[in-house]
VOSE-465144 format. One record per residue (C-alpha): residue number from 0; residue in three letters; x, y, z. Coordinates in pm, 1 decimal. Last residue first. Layout:
BEGIN
n->NUM res->ala px->X py->Y pz->Z
...
% end
This chain:
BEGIN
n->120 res->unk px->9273.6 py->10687.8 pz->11196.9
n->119 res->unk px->9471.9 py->10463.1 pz->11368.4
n->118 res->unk px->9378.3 py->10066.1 pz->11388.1
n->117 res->unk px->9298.6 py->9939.1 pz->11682.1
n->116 res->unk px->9473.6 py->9573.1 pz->11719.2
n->115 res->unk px->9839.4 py->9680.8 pz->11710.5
n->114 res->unk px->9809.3 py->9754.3 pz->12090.1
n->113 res->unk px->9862.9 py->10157.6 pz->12007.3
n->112 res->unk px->9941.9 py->10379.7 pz->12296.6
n->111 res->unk px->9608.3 py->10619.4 pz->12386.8
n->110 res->unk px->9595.7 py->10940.2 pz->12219.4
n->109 res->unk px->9694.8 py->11300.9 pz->12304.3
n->108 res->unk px->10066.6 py->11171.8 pz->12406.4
n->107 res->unk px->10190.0 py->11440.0 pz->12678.7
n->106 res->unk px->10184.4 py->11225.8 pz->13015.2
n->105 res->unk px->10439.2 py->10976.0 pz->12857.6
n->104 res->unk px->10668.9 py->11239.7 pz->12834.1
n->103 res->unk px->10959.6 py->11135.9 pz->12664.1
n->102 res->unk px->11312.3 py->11167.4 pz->12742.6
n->101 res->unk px->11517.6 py->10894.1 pz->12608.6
n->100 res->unk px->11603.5 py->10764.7 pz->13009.0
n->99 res->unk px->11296.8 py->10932.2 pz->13139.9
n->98 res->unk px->11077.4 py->10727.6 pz->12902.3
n->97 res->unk px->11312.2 py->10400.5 pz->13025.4
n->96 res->unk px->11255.2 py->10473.1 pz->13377.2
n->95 res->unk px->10922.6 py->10510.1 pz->13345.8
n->94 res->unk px->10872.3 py->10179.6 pz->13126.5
n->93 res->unk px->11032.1 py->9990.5 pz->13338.8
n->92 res->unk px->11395.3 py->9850.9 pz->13280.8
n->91 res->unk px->11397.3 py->9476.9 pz->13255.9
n->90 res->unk px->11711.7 py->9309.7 pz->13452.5
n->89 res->unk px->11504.5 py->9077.5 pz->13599.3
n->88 res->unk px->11372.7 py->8947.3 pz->13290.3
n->87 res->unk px->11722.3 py->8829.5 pz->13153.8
n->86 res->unk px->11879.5 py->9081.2 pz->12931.7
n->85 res->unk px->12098.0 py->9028.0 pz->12628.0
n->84 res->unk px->11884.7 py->9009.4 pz->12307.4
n->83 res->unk px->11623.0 py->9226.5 pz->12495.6
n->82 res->unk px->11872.9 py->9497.2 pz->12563.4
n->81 res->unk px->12064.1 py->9498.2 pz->12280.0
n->80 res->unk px->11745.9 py->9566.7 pz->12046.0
n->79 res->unk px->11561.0 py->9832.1 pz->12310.1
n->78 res->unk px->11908.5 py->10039.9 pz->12279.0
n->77 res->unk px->11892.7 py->10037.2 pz->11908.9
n->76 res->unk px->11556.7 py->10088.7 pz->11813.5
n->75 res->unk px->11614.9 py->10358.7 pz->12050.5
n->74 res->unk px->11902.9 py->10509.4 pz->11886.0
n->73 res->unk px->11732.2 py->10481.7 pz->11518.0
n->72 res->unk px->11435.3 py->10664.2 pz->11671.1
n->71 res->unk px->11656.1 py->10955.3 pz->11829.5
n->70 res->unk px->11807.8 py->10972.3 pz->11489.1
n->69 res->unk px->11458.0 py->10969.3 pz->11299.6
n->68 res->unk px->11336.8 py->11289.3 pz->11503.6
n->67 res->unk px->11640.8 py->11461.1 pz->11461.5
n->66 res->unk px->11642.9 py->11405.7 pz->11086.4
n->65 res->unk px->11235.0 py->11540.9 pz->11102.4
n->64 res->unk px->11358.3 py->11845.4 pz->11316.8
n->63 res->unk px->11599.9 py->11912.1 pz->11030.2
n->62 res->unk px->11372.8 py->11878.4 pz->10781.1
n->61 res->unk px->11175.1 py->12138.9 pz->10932.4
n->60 res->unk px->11417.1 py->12358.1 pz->10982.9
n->59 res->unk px->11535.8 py->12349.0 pz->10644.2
n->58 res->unk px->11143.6 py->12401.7 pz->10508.4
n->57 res->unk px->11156.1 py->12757.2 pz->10717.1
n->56 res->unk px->11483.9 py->12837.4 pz->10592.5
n->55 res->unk px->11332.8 py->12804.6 pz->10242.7
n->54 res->unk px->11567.7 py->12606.9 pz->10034.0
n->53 res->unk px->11794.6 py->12605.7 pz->9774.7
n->52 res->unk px->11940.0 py->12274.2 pz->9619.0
n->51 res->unk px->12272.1 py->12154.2 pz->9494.8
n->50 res->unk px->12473.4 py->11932.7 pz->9253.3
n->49 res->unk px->12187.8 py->11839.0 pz->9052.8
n->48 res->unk px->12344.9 py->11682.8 pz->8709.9
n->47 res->unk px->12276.3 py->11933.1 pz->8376.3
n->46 res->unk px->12618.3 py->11980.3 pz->8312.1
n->45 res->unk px->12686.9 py->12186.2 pz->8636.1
n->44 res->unk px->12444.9 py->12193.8 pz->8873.5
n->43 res->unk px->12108.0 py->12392.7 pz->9029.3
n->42 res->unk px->11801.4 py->12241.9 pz->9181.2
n->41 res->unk px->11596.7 py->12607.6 pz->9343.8
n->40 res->unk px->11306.2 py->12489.4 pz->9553.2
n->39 res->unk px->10916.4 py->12581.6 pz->9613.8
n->38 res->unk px->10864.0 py->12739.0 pz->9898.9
n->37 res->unk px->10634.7 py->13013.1 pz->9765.1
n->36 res->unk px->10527.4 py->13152.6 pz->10068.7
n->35 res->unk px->10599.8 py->13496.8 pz->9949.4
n->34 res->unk px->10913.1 py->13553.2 pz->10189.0
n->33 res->unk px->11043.7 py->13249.7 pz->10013.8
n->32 res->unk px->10970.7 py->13389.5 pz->9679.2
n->31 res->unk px->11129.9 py->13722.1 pz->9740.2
n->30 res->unk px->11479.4 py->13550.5 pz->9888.6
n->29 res->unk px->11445.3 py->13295.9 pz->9521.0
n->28 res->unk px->11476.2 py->13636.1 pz->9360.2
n->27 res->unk px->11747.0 py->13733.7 pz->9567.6
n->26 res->unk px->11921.4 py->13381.5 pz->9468.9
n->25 res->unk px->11835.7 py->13430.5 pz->9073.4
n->24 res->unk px->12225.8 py->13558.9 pz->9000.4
n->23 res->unk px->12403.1 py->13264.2 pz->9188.5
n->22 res->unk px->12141.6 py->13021.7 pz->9046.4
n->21 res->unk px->12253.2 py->13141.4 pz->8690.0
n->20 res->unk px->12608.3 py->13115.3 pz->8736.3
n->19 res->unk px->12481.7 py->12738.2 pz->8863.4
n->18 res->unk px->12327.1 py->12610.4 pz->8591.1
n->17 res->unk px->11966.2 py->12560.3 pz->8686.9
n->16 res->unk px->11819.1 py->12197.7 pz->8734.9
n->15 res->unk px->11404.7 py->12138.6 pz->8634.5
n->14 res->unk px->11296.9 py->11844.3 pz->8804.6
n->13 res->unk px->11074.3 py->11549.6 pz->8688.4
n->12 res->unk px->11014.8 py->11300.4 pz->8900.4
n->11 res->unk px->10941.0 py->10890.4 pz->8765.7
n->10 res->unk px->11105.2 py->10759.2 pz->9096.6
n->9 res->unk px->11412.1 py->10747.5 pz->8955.6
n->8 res->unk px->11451.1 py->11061.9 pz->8923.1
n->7 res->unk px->11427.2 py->11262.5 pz->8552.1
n->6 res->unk px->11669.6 py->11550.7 pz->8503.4
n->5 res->unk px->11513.7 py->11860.9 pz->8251.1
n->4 res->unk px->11828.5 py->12118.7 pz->8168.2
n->3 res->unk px->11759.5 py->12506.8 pz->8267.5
n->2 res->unk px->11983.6 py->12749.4 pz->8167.9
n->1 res->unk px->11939.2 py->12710.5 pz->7827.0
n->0 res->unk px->12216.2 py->12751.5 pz->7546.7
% end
């Protein structure tokens, strides 16, 4: 019997899932690869279904930064949403305030804000 069963996503993606005794004995192999460069990822399950996936440290901490990154988006989506649908204009923050407030540095962006007319390159 192979260790390796084919799984098609949804999106059309083919991935390769190892049975998991077999991802438990190619883990320092996948430790060589990672310090390689070769970030590529280790899908592993039982019956053929991903149950898990092995990553480079390096590619966790990015997607971890990225998750952070959406979060703080999602919360000020959130706070700008109950704000205008319940303050008058005098009770309108400034921008300064509300950078400071969510902590960005509006003295850090390298281009200029966006107006929806220019488009980015």
């Amino acid at each position: 019997m192979s260790s390796e069963t084919p799984y098609d996503r949804e999106n059309g993606e083919r991935l390769l899932i190892i049975d998991t005794p077999t991802a438990a004995l190619n883990l320092p192999r996948m430790l060589h690869r990672f310090k390689a460069g070769q970030a590529e990822p280790l899908f592993f399950g039982d019956e053929g279904k991903p149950e898990g996936v092995v990553i480079s440290f390096e590619e966790w901490e990015r997607l971890d930064a990225l998750a952070e990154e959406s979060a703080q988006a999602d919360r000020t989506r959130q706070v700008a949403r109950q704000r205008l649908a319940s303050a008058s204009p005098n009770q309108y923050v400034p921008v300064d305030d509300l950078a400071q407030e969510f902590g960005w540095d509006l003295d850090d962006d390298d281009e200029p804000p966006n107006d929806g007319t220019t488009p980015r390159p």
